[in-house]
C-alpha positions as a Markdown table, in Angstrom:
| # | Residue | x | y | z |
|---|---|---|---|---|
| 1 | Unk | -45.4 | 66.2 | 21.6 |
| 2 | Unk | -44.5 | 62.7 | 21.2 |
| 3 | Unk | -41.8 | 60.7 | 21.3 |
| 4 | Unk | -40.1 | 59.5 | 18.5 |
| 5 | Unk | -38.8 | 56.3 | 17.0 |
| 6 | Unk | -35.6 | 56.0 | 16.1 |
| 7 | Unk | -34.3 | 54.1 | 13.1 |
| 8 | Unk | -33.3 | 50.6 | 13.3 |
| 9 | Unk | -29.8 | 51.3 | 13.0 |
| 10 | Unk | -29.1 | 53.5 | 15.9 |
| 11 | Unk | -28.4 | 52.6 | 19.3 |
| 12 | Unk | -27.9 | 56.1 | 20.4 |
| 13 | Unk | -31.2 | 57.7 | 21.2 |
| 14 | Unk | -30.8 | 61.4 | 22.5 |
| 15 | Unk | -33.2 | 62.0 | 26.2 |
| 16 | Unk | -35.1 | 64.8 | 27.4 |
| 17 | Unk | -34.9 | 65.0 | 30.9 |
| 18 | Unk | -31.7 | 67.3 | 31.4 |
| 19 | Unk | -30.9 | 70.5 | 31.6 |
| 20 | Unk | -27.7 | 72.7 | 31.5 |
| 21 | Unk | -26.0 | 74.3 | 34.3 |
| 22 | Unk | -24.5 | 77.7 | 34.6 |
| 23 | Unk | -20.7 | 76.0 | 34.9 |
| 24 | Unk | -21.3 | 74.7 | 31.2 |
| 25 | Unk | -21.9 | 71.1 | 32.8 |
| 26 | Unk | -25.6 | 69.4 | 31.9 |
| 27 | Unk | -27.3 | 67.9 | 35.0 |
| 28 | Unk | -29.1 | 64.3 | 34.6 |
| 29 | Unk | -33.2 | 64.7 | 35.6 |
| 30 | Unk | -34.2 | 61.2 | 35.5 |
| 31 | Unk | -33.2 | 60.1 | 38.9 |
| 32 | Unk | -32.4 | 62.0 | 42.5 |
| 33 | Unk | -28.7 | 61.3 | 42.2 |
| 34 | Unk | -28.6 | 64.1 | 39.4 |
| 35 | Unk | -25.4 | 63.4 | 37.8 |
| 36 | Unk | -23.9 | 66.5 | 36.6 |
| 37 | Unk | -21.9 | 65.5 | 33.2 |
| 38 | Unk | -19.3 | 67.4 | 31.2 |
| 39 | Unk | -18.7 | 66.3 | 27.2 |
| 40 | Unk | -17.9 | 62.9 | 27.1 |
| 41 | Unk | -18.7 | 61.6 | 30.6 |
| 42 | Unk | -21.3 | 59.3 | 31.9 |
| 43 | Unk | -24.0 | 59.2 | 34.6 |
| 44 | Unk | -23.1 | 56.5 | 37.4 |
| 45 | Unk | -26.0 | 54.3 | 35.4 |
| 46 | Unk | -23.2 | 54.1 | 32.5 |
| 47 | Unk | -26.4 | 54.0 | 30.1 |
| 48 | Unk | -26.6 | 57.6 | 29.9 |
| 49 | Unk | -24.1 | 60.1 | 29.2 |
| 50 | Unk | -23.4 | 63.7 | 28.1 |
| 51 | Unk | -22.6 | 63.8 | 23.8 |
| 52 | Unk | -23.3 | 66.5 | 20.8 |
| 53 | Unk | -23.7 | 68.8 | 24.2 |
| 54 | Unk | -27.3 | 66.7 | 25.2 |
| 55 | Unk | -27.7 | 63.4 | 27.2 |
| 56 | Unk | -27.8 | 60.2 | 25.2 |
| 57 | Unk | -29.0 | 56.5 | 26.1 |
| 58 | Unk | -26.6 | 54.2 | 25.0 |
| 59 | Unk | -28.5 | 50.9 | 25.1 |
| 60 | Unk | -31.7 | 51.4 | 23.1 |
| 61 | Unk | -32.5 | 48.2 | 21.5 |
| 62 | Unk | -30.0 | 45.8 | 23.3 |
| 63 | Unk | -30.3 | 43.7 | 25.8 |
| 64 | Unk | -28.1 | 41.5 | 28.2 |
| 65 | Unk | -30.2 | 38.4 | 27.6 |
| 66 | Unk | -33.8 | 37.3 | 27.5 |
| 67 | Unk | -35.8 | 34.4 | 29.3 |
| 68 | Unk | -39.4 | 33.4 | 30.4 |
| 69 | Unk | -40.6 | 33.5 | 34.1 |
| 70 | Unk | -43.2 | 32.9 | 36.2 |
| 71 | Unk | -45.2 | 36.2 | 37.2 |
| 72 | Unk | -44.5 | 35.3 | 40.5 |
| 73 | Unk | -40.8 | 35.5 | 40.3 |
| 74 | Unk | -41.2 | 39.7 | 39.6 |
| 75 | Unk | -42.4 | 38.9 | 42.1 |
| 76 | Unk | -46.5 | 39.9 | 41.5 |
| 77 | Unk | -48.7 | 37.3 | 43.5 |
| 78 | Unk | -51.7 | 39.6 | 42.2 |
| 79 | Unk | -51.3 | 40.1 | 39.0 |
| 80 | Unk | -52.4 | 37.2 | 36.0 |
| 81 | Unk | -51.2 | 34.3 | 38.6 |
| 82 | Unk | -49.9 | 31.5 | 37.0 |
| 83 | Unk | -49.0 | 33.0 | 33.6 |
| 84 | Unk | -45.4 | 33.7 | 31.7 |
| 85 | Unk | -43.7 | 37.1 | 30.9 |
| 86 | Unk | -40.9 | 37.6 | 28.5 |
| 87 | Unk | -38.1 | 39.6 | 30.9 |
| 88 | Unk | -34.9 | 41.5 | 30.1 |
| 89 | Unk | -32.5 | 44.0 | 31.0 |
| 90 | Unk | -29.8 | 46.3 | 29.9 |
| 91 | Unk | -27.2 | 47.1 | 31.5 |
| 92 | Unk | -26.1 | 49.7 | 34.7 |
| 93 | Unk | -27.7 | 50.9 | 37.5 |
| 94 | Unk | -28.9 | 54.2 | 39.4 |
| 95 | Unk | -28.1 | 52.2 | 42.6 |
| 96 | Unk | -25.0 | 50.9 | 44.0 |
| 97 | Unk | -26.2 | 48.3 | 46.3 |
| 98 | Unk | -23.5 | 46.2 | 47.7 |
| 99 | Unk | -25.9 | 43.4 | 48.0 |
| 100 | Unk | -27.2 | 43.5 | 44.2 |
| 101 | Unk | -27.9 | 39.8 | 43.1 |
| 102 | Unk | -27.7 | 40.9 | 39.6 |
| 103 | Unk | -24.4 | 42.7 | 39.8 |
| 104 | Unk | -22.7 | 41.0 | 36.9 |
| 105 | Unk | -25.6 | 42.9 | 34.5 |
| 106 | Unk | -26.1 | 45.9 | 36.9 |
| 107 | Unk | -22.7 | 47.0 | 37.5 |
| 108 | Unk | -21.7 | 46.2 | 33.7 |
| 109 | Unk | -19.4 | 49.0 | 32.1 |
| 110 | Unk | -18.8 | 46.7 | 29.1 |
| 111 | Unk | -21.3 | 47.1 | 25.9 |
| 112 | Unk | -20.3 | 44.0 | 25.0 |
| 113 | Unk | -22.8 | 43.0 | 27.9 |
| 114 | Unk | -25.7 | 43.5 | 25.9 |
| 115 | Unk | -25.4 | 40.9 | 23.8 |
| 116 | Unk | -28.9 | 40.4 | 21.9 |
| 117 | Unk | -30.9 | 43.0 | 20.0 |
| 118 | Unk | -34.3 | 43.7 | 19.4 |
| 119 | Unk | -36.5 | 46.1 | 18.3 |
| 120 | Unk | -39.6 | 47.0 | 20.1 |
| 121 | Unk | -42.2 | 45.1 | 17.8 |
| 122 | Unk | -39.9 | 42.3 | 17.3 |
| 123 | Unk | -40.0 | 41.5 | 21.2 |
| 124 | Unk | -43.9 | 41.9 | 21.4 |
| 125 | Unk | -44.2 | 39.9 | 19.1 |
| 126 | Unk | -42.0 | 37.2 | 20.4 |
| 127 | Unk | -43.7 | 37.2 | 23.7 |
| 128 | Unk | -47.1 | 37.2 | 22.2 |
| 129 | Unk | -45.8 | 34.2 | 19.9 |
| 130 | Unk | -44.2 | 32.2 | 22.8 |
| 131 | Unk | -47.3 | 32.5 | 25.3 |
| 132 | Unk | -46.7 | 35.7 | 27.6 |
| 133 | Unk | -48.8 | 37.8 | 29.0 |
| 134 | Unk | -46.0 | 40.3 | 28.0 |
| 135 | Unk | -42.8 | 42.0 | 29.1 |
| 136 | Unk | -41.2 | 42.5 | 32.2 |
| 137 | Unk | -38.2 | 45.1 | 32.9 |
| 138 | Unk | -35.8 | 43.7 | 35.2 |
| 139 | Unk | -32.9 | 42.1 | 36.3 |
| 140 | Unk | -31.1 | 45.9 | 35.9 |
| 141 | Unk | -33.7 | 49.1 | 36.9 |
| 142 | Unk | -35.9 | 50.4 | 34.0 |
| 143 | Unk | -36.0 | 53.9 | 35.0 |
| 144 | Unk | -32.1 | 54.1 | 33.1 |
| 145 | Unk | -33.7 | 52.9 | 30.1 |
| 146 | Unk | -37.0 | 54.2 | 30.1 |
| 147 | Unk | -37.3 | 55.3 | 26.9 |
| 148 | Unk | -36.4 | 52.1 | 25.6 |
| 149 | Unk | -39.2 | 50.5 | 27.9 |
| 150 | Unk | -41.7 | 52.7 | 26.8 |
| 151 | Unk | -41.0 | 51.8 | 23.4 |
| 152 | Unk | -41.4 | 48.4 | 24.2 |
| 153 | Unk | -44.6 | 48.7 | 26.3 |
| 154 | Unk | -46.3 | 50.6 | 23.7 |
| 155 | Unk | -45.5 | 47.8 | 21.0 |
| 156 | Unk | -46.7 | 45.4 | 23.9 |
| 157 | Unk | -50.1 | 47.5 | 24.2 |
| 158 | Unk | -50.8 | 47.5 | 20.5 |
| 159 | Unk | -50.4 | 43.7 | 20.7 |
| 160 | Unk | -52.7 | 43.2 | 23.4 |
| 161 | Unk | -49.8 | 42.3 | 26.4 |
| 162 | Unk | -49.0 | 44.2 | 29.3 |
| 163 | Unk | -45.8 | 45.5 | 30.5 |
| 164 | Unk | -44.1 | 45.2 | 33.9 |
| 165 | Unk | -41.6 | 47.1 | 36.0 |
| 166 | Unk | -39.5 | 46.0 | 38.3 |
| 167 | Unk | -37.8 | 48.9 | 40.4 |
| 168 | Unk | -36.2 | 50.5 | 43.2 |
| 169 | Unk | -38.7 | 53.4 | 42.9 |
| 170 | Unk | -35.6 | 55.3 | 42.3 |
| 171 | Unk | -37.0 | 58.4 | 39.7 |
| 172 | Unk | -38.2 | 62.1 | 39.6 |
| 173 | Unk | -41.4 | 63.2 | 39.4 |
| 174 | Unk | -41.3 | 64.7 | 36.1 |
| 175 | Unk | -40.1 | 61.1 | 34.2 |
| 176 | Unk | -41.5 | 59.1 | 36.7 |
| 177 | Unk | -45.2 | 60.3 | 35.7 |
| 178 | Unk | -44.4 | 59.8 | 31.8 |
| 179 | Unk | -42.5 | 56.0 | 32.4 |
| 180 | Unk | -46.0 | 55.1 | 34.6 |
| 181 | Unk | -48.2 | 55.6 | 31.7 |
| 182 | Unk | -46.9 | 53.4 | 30.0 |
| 183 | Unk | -46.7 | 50.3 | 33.0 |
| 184 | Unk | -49.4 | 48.3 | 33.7 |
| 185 | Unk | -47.7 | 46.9 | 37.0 |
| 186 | Unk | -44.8 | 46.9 | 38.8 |
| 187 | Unk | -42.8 | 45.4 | 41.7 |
| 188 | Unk | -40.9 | 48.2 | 43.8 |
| 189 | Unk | -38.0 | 47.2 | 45.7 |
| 190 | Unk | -38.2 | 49.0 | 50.0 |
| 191 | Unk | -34.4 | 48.4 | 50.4 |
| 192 | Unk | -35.2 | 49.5 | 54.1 |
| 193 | Unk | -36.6 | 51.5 | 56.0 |
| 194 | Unk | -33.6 | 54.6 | 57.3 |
| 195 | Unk | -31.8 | 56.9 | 55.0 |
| 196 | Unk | -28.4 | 55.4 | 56.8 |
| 197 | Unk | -29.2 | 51.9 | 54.5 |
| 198 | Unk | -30.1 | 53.8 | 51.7 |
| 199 | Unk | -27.2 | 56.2 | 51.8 |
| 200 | Unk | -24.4 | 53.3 | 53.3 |
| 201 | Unk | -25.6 | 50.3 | 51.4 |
| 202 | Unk | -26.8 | 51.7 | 48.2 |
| 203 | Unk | -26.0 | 54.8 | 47.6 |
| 204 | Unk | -29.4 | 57.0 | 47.2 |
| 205 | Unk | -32.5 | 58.2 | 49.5 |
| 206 | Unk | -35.3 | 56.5 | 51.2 |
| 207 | Unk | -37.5 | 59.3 | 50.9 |
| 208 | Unk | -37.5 | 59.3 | 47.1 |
| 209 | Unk | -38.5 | 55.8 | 47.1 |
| 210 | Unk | -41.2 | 56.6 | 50.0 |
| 211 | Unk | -42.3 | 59.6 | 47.4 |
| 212 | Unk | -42.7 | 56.6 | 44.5 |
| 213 | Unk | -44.9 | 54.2 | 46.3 |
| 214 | Unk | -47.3 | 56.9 | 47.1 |
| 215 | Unk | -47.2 | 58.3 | 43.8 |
| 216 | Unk | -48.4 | 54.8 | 42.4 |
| 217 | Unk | -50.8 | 54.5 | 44.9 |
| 218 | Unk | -52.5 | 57.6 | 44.9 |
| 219 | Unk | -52.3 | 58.9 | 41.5 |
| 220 | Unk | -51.7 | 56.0 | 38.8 |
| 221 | Unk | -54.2 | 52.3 | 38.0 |
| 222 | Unk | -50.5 | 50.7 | 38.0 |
| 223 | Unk | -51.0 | 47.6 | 39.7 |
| 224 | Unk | -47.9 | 47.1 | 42.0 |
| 225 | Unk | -46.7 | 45.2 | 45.4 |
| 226 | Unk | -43.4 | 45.9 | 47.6 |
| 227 | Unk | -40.4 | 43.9 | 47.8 |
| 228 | Unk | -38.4 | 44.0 | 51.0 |
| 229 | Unk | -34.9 | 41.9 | 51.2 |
| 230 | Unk | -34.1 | 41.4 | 54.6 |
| 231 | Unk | -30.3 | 41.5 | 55.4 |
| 232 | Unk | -28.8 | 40.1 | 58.6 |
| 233 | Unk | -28.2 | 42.4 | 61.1 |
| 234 | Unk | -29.1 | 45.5 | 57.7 |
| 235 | Unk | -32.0 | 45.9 | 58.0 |
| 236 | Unk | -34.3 | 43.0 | 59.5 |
| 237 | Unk | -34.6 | 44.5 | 63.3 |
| 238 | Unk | -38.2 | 44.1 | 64.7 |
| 239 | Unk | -38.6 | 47.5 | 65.1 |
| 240 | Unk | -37.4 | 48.3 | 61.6 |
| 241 | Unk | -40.0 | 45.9 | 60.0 |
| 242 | Unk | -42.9 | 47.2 | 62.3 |
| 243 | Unk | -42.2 | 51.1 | 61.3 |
| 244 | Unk | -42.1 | 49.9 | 57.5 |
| 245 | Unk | -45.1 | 48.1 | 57.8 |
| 246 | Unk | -46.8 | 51.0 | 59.7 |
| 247 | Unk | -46.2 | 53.1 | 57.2 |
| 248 | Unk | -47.4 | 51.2 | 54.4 |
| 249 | Unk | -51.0 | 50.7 | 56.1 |
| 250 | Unk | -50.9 | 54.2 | 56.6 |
| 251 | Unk | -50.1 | 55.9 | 53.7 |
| 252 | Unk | -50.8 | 53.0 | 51.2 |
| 253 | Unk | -53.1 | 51.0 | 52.4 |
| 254 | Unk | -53.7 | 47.3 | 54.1 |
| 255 | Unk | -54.1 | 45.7 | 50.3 |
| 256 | Unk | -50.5 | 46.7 | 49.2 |
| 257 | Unk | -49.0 | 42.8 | 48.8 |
| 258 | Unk | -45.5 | 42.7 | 51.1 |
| 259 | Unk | -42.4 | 40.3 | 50.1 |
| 260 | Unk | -40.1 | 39.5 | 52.6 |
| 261 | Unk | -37.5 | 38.2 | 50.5 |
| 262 | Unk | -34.3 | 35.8 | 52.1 |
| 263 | Unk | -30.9 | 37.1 | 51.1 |
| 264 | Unk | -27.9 | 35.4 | 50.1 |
| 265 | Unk | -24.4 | 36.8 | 49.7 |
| 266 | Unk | -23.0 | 38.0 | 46.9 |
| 267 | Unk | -21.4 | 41.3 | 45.2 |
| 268 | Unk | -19.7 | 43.1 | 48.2 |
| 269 | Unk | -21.8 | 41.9 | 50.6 |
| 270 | Unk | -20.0 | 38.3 | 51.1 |
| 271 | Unk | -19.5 | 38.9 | 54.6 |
| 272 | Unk | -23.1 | 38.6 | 55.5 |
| 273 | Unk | -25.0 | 34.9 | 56.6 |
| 274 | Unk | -28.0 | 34.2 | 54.2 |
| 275 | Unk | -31.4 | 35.3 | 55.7 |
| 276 | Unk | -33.1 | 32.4 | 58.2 |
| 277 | Unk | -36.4 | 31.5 | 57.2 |
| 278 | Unk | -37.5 | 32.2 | 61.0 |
| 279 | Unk | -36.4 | 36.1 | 60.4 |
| 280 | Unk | -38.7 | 36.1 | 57.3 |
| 281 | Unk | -41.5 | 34.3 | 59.3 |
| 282 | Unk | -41.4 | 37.1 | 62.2 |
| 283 | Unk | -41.6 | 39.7 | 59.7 |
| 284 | Unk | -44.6 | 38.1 | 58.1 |
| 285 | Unk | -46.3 | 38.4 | 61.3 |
| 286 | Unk | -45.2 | 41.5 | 62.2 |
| 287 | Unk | -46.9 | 43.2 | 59.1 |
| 288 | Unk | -49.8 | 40.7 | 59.9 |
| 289 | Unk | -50.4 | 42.2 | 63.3 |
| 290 | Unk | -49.8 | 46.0 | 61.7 |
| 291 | Unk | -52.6 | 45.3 | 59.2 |
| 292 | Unk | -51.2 | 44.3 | 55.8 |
| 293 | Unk | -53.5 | 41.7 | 54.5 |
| 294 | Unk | -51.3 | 40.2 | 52.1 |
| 295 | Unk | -47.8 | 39.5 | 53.7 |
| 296 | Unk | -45.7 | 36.8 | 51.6 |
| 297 | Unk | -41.7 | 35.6 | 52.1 |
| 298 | Unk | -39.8 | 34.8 | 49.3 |
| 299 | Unk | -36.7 | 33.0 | 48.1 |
| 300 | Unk | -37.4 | 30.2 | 50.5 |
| 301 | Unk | -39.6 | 27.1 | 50.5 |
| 302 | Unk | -42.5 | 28.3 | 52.7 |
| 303 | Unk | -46.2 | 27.2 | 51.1 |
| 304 | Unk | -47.8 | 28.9 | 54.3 |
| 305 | Unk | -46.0 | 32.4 | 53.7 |
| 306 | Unk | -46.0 | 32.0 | 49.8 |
| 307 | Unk | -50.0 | 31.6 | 49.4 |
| 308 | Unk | -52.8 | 34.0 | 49.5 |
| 309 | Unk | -55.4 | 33.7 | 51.9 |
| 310 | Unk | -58.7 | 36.0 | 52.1 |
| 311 | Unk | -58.5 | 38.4 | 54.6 |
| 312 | Unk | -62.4 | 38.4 | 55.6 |
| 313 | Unk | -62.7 | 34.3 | 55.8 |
| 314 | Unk | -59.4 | 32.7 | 55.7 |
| 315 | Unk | -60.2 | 30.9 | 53.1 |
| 316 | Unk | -56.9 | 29.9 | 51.3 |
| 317 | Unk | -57.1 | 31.7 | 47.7 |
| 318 | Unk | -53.9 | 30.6 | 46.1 |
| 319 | Unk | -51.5 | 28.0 | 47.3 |
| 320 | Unk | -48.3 | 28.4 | 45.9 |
| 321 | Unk | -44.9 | 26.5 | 46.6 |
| 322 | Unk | -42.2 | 27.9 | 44.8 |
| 323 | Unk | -43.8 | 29.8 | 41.6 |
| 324 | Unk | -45.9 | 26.6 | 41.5 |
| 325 | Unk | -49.8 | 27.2 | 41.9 |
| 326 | Unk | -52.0 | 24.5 | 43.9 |
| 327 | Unk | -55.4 | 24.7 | 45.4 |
| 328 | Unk | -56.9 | 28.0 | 43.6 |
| 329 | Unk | -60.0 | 29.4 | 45.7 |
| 330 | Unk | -61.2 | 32.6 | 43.8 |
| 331 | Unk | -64.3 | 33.2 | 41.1 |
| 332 | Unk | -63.1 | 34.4 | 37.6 |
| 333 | Unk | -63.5 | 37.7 | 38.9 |
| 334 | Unk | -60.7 | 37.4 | 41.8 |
| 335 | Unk | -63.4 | 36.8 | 44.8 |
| 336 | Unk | -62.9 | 34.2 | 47.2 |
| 337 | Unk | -65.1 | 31.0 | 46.4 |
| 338 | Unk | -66.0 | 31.4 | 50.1 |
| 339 | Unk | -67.5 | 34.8 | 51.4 |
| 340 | Unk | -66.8 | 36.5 | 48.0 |
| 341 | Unk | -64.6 | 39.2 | 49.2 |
| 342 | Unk | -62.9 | 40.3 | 46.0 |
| 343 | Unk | -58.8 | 39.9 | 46.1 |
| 344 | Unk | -57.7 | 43.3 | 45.0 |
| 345 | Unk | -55.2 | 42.5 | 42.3 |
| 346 | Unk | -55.7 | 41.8 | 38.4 |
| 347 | Unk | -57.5 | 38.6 | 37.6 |
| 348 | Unk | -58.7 | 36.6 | 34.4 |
| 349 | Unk | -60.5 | 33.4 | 34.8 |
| 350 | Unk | -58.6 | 30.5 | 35.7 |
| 351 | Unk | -55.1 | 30.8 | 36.7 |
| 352 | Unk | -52.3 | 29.6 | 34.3 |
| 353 | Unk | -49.8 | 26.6 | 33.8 |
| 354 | Unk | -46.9 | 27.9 | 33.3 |
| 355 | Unk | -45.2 | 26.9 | 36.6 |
| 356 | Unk | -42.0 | 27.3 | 38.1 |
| 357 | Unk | -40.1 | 27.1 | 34.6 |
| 358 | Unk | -37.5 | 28.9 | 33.9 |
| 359 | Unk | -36.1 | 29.5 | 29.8 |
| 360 | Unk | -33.9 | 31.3 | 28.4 |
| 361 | Unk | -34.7 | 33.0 | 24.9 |
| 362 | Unk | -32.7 | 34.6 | 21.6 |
| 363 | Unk | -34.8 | 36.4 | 19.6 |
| 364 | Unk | -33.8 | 36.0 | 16.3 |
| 365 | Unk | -33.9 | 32.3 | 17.0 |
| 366 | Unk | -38.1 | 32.3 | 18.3 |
């Protein structure tokens, strides 16, 4: 049975993945953390809570701000290179990562937050109208406000636009498999690679995460490519990096694109130096020498660790310096212009022009 829409005039959508407990509390089934809520209470997301004796999601249609990126700041270096995507969040988290760099709109408890509104159609239709290839979910996790994204990616889909997820991976089975349908790529944040970071630093379980990736791999077309932000003396040993990238070859594959991404400080994480480039380097080479083909670093200048380069030839595919695309060395059908190894990924001619540009959006003003 399908979902329903709600009417324009309701932010309050009632959610199906709960269930009720025998202490007359109702238990949460969207993520592992499993919140177990009595009348009136929320779920440590904020966005969903227990009312009318079912859980509600509280920020259907609302938004904390919209704005146009590059692809490649999800960052996908595979997917549509070159082109724009409309992005947004809500507000909340399943997470409580001390590092979080978007902590004012993830750790929000204040509706007033969400400041713009929009219904599904209206924001596929903006991004179609402004240029995008379609919408991205970010900036706070989807997986709190999936039904809202779903929504949107089905008006996205009936406009011809794709939809994109940007995630910790952190989701059950059951929801995860119904919020996939409706993705046609996503970027999944590896926080680390032991249960102690994921437990200390952000408050959930590796192995969940470990459970998504494979899932995506193995039993969806979703395109998607890892994230990994590399802490200072967190989560950025050697041997850390070289059992995370083992692991990916293994159980996902050499053609799974890696981001070592440089951290700064922020949140409750202040303490902590940003990242040196040279850590993000080694860890390039590191997955190079385990076998993933398409390493990258990130939040740095770096044109040698930000560009694709064929795996078979060395041929460089796509130079990139900062969400800016130079020399481009692939057919229309993703191949290399030199051996014609195909670059797995999702590909369409010519790359666009969108560049490194960043602009913010209100969409009753498009």
């Amino acid at each position: 049975m399908g979902r329903q829409m709600i009417p324009q005039s309701h932010k309050i959508l009632p959610t199906r993945y709960w269930h009720k407990l025998d202490d007359d509390r109702i238990q949460c089934d969207v993520c592992p953390r499993a919140c177990k809520l009595r009348e009136g209470q929320r779920g440590l997301c904020f966005v969903r809570g227990r009312e009318d004796d079912q859980v509600m999601l509280y920020t259907w249609g609302r938004s904390s701000g919209f704005c146009i990126d590059p692809i490649e700041k999800k960052p996908l270096n595979h997917f549509l290179p070159g082109n724009s995507i409309l992005s947004f969040g809500t507000a909340g988290c399943n997470l409580a990562c001390r590092f979080c760099q978007n902590w004012d709109m993830s750790k929000s408890r204040e509706m007033d937050t969400l400041a713009d509104q929009a219904l599904p159609e209206e924001l596929a239709a903006t991004a179609k109208r402004l240029g995008c290839i379609g919408i991205a979910y970010t900036y706070n996790d989807p997986v709190i406000f999936m039904e809202y994204a779903m929504d949107v990616a089905d008006a996205c889909h009936e406009q011809g636009l794709k939809s994109v997820a940007v995630t910790a991976g952190y989701i059950c089975p059951e929801p995860r498999a119904e919020f996939y349908r409706h993705m046609d790529a996503a970027n999944v944040d590896l926080k680390a690679f032991t249960e102690k970071f994921y437990k200390k630093i952000c408050g959930g379980e590796l192995a969940a995460v470990l459970d998504t990736l494979e899932y995506l791999k193995h039993e969806t077309d979703v395109w998607f490519e890892i994230t990994n932000l590399l802490i200072p003396g967190e989560n950025d040993s050697s041997a850390e990096i070289d059992a995370m990238t083992r692991w990916v070859v293994e159980h996902l594959g050499p053609d799974i694109p890696m981001h070592f991404s440089a951290f700064h400080p922020d949140w409750k994480m202040m303490d902590k130096p940003r990242t040196p480039p040279e850590t993000l380097t080694r860890a390039r080479e590191i997955a190079i020498a385990n076998g993933i083909r398409y390493p990258y670093t990130g939040n740095v200048y770096d044109t040698a660790g930000e560009s694709t380069y064929c795996h078979n030839c060395g041929a460089m595919l796509i130079e990139r310096c900062w969400y800016k695309l130079g020399h481009w060395g692939l057919t229309d059908d993703g191949h290399c212009l030199k051996c014609h190894t195909p670059l797995p990924g999702v590909f369409n001619g010519s790359p666009g022009t969108w560049g490194p540009q960043r602009k913010m959006v209100r969409i009753l003003q498009t």
